[in-house]
Steps between C-alpha positions, in 0.01 A plus 500: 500500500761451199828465600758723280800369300800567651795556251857512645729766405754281429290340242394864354936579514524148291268549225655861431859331468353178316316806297789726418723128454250451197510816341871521484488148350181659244683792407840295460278279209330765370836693423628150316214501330528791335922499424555763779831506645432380894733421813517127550521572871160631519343099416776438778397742725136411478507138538727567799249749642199270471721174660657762782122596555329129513763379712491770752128475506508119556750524787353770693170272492656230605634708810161602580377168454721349754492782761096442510552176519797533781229677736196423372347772366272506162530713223240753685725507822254318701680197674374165376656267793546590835820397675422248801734495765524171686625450878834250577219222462578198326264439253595098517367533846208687411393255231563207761243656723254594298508112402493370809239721615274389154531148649383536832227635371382242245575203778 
């Protein structure tokens, strides 16, 4: 069975900004290019729009990224480590036993 690509929307929402971002900084060259008067704001504007968009991508990954990692859960939602709760043991003493009891057993 072939397993589908997933594509986040948040990827889809940051190639339409990186998209537009590119355009306005097209157009802005193509008007230069042929001696029509532009607004230097729209480079501006563009270029701000395409940083704005990377960075906001980039953070909200990271945030993702760490909340999977804070409770263990893959990018599927299926948890990859299961929490193990221990008793009040100490696990010194637990070690000592276990090599006391590997000696008895080899004498």
């Amino acid at each position: 069975m072939k397993k589908k690509n997933k594509v986040e929307k948040s990827f889809i929402c940051l190639a339409v900004i990186l998209l537009f971002g590119m355009v306005c900084v097209a157009t802005y060259y193509v008007a230069i290019f042929f001696d029509k008067p532009c607004d230097s704001t729209v480079a501006t504007t563009s270029l701000t729009t395409i940083i704005g968009g990377l960075l906001s991508y980039f953070l909200y990954q990271f945030g993702l990224k760490n909340s999977r990692n804070k409770y263990g859960i893959d990018s599927d939602g299926q948890p990859f480590a299961m929490k193990v709760e221990y008793d009040d043991v100490d696990d010194n003493e637990d070690i000592e036993n276990n090599a006391d009891d590997s000696e008895t057993a080899e004498g």
